[in-house]
LOVO-142185 format. One line per field, with one value per residue (C-alpha): residue number from 0; x, y, z; residue in three letters. Coordinates in nm, 2 decimals. Last residue first. Example, Ala and Ser with C-alpha at 12.3 -4.5 7.8 and 13.67 -1.06 7.14 Angstrom:
<sites>
resi <- (1 0)
xx <- (1.37 1.23)
yy <- (-0.11 -0.45)
zz <- (0.71 0.78)
resn <- (SER ALA)
</sites>
This chain:
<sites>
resi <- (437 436 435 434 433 432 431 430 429 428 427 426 425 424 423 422 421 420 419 418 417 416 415 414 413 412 411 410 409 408 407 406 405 404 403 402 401 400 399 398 397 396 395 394 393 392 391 390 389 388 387 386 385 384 383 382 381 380 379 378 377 376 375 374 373 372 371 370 369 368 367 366 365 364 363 362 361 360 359 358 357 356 355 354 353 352 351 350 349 348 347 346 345 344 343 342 341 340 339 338 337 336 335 334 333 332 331 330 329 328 327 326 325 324 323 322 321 320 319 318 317 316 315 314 313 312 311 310 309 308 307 306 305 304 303 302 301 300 299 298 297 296 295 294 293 292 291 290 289 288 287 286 285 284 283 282 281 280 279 278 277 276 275 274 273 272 271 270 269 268 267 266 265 264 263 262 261 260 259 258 257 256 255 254 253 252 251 250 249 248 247 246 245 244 243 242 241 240 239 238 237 236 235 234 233 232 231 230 229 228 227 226 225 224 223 222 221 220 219 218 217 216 215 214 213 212 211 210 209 208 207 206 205 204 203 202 201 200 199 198 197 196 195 194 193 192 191 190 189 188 187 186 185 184 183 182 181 180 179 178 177 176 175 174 173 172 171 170 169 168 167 166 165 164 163 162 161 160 159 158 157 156 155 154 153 152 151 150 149 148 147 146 145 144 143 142 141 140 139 138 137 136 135 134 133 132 131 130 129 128 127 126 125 124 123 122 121 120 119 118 117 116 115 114 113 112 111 110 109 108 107 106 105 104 103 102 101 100 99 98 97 96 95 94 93 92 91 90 89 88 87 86 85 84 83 82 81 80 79 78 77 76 75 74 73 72 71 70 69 68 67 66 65 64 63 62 61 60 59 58 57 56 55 54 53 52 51 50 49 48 47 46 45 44 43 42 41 40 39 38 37 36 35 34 33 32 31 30 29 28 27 26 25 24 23 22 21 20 19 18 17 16 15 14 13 12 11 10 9 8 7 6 5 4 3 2 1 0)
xx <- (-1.12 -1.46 -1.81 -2.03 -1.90 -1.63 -1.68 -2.06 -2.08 -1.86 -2.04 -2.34 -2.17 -2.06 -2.43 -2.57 -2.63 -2.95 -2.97 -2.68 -2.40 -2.55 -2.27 -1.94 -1.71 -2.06 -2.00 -1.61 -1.51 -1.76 -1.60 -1.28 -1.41 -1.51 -1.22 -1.01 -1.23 -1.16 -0.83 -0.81 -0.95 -0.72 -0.44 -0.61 -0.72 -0.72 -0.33 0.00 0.00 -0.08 0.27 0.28 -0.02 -0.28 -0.10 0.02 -0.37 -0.48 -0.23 -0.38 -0.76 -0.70 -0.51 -0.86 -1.08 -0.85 -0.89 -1.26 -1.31 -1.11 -1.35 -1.63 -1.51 -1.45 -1.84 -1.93 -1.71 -1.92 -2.29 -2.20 -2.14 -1.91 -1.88 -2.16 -2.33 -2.69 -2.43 -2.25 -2.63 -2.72 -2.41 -2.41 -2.72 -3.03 -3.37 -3.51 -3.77 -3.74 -3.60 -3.33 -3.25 -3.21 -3.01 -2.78 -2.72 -2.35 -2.17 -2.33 -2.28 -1.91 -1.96 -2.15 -1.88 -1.61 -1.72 -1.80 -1.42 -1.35 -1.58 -1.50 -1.13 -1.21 -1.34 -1.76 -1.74 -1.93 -1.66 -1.36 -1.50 -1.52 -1.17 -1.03 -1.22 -1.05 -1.21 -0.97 -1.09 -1.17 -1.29 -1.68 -1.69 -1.51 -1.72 -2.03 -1.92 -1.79 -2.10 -2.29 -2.03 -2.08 -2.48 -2.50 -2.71 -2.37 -2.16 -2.48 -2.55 -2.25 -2.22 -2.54 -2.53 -2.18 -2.31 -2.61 -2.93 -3.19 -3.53 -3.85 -4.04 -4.14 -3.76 -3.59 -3.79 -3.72 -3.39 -3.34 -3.53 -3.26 -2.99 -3.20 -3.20 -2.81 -2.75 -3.00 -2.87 -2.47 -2.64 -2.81 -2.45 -2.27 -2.51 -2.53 -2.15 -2.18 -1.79 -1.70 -1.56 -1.72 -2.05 -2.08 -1.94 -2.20 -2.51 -2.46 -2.40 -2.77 -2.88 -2.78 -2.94 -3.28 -3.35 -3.30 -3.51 -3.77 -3.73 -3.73 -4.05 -4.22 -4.15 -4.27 -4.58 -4.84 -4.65 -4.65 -4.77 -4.48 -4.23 -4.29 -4.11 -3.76 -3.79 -3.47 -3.29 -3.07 -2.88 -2.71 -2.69 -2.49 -2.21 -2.17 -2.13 -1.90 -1.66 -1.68 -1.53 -1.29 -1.18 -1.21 -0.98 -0.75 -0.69 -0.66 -0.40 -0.18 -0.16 -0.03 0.21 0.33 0.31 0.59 0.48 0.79 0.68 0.37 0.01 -0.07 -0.02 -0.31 -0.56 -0.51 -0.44 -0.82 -1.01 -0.73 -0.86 -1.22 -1.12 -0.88 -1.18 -0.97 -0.84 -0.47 -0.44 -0.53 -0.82 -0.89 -0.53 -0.38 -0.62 -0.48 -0.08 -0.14 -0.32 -0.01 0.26 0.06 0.12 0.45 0.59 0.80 0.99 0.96 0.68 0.43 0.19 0.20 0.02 -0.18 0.16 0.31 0.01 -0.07 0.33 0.38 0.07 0.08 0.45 0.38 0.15 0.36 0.63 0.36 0.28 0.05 -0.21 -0.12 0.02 -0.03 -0.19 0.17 0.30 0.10 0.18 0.56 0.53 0.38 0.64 0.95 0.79 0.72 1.11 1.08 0.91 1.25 1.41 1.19 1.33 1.06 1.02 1.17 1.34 1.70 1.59 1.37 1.42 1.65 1.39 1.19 1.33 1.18 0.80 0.94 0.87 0.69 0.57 0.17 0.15 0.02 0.33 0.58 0.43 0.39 0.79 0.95 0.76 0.88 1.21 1.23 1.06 1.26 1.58 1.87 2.17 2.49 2.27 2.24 1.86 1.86 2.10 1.89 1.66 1.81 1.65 1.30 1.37 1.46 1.10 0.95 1.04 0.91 0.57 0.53 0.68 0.37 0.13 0.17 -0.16 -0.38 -0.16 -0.29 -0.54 -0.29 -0.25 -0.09 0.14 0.28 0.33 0.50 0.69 0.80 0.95 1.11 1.27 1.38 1.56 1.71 1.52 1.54 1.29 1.00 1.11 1.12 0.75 0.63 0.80 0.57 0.27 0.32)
yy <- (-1.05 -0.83 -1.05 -0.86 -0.76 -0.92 -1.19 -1.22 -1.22 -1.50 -1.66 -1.64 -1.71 -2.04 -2.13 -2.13 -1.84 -1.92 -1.63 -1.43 -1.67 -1.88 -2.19 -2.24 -2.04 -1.81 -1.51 -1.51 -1.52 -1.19 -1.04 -1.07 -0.94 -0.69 -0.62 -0.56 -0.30 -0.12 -0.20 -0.03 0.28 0.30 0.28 0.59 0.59 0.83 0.73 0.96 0.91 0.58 0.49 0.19 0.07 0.18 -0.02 -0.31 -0.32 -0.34 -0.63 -0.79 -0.72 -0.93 -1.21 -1.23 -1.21 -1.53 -1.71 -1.63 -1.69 -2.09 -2.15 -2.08 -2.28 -2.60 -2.52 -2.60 -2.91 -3.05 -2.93 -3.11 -3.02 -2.74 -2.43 -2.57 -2.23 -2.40 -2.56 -2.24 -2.06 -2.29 -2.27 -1.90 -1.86 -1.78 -1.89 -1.82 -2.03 -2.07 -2.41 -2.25 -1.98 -2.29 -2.47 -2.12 -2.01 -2.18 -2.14 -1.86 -1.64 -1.67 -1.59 -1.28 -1.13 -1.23 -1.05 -0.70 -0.75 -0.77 -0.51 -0.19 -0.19 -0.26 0.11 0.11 0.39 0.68 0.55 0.58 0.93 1.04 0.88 1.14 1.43 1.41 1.43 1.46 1.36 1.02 0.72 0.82 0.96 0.65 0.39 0.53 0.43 0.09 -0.06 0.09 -0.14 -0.41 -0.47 -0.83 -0.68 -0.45 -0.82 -1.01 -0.79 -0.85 -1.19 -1.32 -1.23 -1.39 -1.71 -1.69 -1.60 -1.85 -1.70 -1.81 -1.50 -1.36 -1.47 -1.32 -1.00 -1.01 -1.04 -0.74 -0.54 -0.63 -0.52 -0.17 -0.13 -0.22 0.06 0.33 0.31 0.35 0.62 0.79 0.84 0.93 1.22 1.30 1.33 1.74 1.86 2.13 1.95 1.98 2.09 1.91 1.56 1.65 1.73 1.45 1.19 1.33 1.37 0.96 0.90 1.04 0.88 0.54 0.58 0.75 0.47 0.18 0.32 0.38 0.04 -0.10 0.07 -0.20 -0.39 -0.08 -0.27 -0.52 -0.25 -0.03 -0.25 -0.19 0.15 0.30 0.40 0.06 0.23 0.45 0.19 0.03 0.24 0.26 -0.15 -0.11 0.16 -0.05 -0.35 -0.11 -0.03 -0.37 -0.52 -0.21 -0.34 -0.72 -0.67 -0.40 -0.67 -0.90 -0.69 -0.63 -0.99 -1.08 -1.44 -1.64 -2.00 -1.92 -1.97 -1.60 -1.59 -1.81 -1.62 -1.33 -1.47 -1.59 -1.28 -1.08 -1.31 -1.25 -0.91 -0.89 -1.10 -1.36 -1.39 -1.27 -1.58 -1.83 -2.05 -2.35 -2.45 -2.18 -2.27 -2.63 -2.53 -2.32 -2.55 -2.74 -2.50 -2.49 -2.85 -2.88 -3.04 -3.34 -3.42 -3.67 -3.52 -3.78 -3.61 -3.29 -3.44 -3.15 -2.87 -3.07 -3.04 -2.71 -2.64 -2.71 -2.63 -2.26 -2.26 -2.34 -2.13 -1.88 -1.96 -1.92 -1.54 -1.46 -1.31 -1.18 -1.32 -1.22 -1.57 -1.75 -1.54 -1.75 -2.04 -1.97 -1.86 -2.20 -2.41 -2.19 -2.27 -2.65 -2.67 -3.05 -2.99 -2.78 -3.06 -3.16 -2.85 -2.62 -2.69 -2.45 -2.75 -2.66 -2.70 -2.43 -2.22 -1.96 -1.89 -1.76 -1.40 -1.45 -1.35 -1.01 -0.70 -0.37 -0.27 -0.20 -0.30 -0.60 -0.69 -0.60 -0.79 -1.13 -1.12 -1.01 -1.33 -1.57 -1.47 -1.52 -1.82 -1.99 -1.88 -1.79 -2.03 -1.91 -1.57 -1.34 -1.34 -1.17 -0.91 -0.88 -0.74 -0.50 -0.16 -0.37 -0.41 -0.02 0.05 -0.26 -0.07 0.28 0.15 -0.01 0.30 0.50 0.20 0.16 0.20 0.07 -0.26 -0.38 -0.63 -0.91 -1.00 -0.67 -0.68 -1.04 -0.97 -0.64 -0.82 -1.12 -0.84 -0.70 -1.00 -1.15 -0.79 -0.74 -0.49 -0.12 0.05 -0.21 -0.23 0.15 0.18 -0.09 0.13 0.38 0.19 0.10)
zz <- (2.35 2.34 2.23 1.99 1.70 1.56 1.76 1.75 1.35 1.38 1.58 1.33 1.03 1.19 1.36 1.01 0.77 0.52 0.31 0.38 0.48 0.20 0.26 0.39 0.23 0.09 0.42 0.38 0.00 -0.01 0.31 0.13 -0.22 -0.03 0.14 -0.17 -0.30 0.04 0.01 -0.34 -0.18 0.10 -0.12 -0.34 -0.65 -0.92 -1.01 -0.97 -0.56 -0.57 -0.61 -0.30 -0.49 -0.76 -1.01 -0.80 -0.64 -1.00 -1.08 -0.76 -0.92 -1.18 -1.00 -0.77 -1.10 -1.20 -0.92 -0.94 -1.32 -1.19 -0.97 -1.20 -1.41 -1.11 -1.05 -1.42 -1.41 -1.13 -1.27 -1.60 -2.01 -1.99 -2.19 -2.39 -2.35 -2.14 -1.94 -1.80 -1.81 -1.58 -1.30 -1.36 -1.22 -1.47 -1.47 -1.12 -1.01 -0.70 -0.72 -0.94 -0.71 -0.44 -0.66 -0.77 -0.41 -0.27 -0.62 -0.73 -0.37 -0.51 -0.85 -0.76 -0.48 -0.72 -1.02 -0.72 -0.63 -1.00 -1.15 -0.88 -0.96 -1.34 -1.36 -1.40 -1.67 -1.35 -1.11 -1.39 -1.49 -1.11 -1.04 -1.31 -1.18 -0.83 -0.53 -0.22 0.14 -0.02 0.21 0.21 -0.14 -0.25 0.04 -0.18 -0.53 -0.32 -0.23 -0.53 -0.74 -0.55 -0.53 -0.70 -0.99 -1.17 -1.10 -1.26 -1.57 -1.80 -1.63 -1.74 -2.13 -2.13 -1.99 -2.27 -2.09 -1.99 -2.06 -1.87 -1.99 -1.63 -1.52 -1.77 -1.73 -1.36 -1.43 -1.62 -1.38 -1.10 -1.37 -1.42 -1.03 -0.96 -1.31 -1.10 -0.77 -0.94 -1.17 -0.81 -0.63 -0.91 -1.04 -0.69 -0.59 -0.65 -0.51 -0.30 -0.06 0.26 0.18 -0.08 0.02 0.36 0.12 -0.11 0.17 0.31 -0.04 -0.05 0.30 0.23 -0.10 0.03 0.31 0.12 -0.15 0.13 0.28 -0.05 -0.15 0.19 0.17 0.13 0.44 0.67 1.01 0.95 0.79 1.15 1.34 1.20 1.35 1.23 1.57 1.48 1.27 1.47 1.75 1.51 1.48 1.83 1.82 1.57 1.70 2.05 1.84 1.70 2.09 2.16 1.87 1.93 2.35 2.23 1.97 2.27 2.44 2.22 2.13 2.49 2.57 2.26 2.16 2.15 2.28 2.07 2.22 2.26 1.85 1.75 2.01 1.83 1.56 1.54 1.59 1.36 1.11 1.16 1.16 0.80 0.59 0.43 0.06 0.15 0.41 0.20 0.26 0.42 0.32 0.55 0.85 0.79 0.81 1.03 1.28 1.23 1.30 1.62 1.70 1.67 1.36 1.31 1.00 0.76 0.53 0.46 0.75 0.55 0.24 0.21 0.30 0.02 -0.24 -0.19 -0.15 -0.54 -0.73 -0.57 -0.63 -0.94 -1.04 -0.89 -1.14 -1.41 -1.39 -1.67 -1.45 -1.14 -0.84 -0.50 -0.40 -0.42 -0.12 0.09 -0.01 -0.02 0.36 0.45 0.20 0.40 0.73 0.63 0.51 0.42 0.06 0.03 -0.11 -0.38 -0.59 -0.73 -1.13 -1.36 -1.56 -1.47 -1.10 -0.88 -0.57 -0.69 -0.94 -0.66 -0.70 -1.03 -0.93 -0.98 -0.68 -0.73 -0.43 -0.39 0.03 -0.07 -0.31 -0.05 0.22 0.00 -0.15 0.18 0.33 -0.01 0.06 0.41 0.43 0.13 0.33 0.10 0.16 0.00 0.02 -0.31 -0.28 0.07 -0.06 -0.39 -0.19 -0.01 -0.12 -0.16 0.26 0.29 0.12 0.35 0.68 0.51 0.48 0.75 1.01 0.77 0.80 1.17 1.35 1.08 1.05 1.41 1.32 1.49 1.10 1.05 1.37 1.31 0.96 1.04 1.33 1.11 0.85 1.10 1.23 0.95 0.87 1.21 1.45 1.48 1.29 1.33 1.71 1.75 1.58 1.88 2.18 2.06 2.03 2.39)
resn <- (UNK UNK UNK UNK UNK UNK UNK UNK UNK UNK UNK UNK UNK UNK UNK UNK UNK UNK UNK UNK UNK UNK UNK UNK UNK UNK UNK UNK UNK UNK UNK UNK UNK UNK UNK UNK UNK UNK UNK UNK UNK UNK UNK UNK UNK UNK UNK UNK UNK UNK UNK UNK UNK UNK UNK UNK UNK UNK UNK UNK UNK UNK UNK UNK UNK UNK UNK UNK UNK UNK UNK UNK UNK UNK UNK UNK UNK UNK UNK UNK UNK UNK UNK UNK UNK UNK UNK UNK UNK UNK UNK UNK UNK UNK UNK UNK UNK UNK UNK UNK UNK UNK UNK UNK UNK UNK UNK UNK UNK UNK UNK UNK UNK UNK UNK UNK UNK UNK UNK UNK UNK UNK UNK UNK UNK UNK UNK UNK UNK UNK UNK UNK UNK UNK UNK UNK UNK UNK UNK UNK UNK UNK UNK UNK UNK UNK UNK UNK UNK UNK UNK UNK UNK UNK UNK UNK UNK UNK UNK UNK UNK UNK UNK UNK UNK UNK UNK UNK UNK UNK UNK UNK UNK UNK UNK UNK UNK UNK UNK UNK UNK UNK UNK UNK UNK UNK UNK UNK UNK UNK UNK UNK UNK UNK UNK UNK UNK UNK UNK UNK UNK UNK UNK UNK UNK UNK UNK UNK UNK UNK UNK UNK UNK UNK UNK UNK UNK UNK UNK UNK UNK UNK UNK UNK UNK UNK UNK UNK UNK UNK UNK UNK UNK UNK UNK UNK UNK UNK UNK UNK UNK UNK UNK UNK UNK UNK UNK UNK UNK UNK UNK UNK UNK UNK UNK UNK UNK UNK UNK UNK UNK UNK UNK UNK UNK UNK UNK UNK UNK UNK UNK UNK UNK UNK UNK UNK UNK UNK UNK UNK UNK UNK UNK UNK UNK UNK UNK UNK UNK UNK UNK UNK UNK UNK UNK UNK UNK UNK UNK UNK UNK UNK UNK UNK UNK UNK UNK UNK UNK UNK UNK UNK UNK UNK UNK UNK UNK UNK UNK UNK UNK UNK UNK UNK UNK UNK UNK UNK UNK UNK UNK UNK UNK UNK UNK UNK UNK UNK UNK UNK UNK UNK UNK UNK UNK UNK UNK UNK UNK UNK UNK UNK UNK UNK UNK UNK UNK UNK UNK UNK UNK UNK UNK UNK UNK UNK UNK UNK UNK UNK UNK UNK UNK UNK UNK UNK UNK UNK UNK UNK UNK UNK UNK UNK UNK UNK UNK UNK UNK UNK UNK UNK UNK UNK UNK UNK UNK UNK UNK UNK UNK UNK UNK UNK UNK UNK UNK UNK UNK UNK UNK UNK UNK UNK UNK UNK UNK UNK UNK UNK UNK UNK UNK UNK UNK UNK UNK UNK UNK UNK UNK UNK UNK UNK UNK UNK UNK UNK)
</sites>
């Protein structure tokens, strides 16, 4: 089965290719073809000015070569959308009728970095299109539909990759051209990594949770010895295997999360709002990132270099924008109850305490706008540390994994607290990734 798959990404027409790799990726399946992936989308860079030379290029195509290319770290210009725009640089109305093409444009619009208008554009463009879908005069089934709204409830390339696989799954079984073995294969992987998770969490559930109720005066102790144990563990193993000490790593990422947590306890104790600056310096080290992904390095990487040790230890910018989004999204769904708890700074109050804004509605539009912006950051870094990783400290997997959280981050506060307060949403979701098999 997986076999006859790799033939079809080898073989196939160019369209077609490129709809099986984005079929097969947001079926959850990328993992099992990245090196046929990989070398499918080298030969499609090869010809891309083939696809833009066309009489009549295809928006869809374009802007789908454009999206896989860039997330798989190939270099590709925002002006092979040119093609698409009028003497002013404005997209031309006529392709507001082409719903695939606007879909696929969309998407592709999110993998933009900083400084890249066109994309703006297109961004500005099909948003407002693919809203007022009902005022375009043609007629759409009903899946294109659903795709249409799932894409405007958030893009594609900010979604957490299982949840999504979840719902293609199910998405893609109810298209007149759905290819059985593919599908089949989606639901087989999603069980067996389903399995993975449960096995994973029978590991952790042998901590006796229990014993924190009748160990209440000790719970500091039992959280440090816990803590303490699992690092030397990961110290040991790294060690042991590679040759490498990760402790010093390991304990300043504990130690920076801790000193950030003490920081705002001492702004709290003296009722002290911190300038906006102030607070974001020390909010994306307090929201628990960057120790999240210092240990997923030494748990990814096979090969320690000294060079991705220095840019773990100086906080490297691949670990401050997925862990910049994380913060300001739980801001935006936590900061009245903080408040009301009497914590003194959120980014919403320390926003209007600056005179960066003057009201609660303008101060959630800035922050936004820093996300947006953290999310084009962290694309250049995933263009950097991409296809070429090979010459940089980090590896693809690596970036992805920084990626991810940022995902997951986007995920758990779209509707809400997902952590604090999760409703009946966060809570079937956690039950079909988990929990309940295809």
């Amino acid at each position: 089965m997986e076999e006859h798959l790799k033939n079809m990404i080898d073989a196939e027409s160019l369209e077609t290719t490129l709809e099986l790799i984005d079929d097969i990726q947001r079926l959850g399946l990328g993992h099992r073809f990245e090196a046929s992936i990989t070398e499918a989308l080298d030969r499609v860079l090869k010809n891309l000015d083939q696809i833009t030379d066309e009489d009549t290029p295809s928006l869809h195509l374009i802007a789908l070569s454009f999206r896989l290319l860039r997330q798989h770290g190939f270099q590709v210009s925002q002006d092979v959308f040119k093609i698409f725009t009028d003497c002013d640089g404005s997209f031309k109305d006529c392709f507001c009728k082409d719903v695939k093409g606007m879909l696929s444009l969309y998407e592709a619009s999110f993998l933009g970095i900083e400084g890249e208008t066109l994309l703006d554009k297109a961004l500005a463009f099909t948003n407002m299109h693919l809203k007022n879908l009902s005022r375009l005069h043609v007629t759409q089934g009903k899946g294109v539909l659903e795709q249409v709204s799932h894409a405007l409830e958030m893009p594609l390339h900010h979604r957490m990759q299982r949840l999504e696989a979840r719902w293609y799954i199910e998405a893609y079984s109810k298209k007149a051209d759905t290819n059985q073995v593919l599908l089949e294969f989606a639901k087989l992987d999603y069980n067996m990594v389903q399995q993975t998770y449960q096995r994973d969490f029978k590991d952790i559930s042998r901590w006796d949770v229990n014993a924190v109720e009748i160990l209440s005066d000790y719970q500091l102790k039992l959280c440090f010895l816990a803590l303490y144990n699992t690092v030397n563990e990961m110290t040991y193993e790294t060690l042991k295997e590679q040759g490498v000490n990760v402790l010093p790593y390991l304990t300043k990422a504990w130690a920076d999360m801790c000193k950030s947590w003490l920081t705002e306890a001492e702004w709290r104790h003296n009722k002290y709002t911190p300038t906006f600056e102030e607070y974001l310096a020390n909010a994306w080290i307090s929201v628990s990132g960057v120790v999240i992904l210092v240990h997923t390095y030494f748990l990814l990487n096979q090969n320690i270099s000294n060079e991705a040790l220095k840019c773990l230890e100086n906080h490297h910018d691949l670990l401050r924008w997925p862990s910049l989004i994380f913060r300001l999204s739980n801001d935006l769904v936590t900061s009245k109850a903080e408040l009301e708890r009497g914590e003194t700074a959120t980014s919403i109050s320390c926003i209007k305490r600056s005179g960066v804004v003057s009201d609660e509605e303008s101060a959630r539009e800035y922050i936004s706008d820093l996300i947006e912006s953290s999310w084009k950051k962290m694309n250049k870094d995933g263009l950097i540390f991409g296809a070429s990783s090979a010459s940089f400290p980090f590896t693809k997997e690596f970036v992805a994994a920084a990626t991810n959280l940022a995902r997951i981050a986007q995920c758990i506060y779209q509707y809400g607290d997902g952590i604090g307060a999760p409703d009946k949403r966060v809570k079937n979701w956690i039950l079909a990734v988990i929990v309940q098999p295809v």
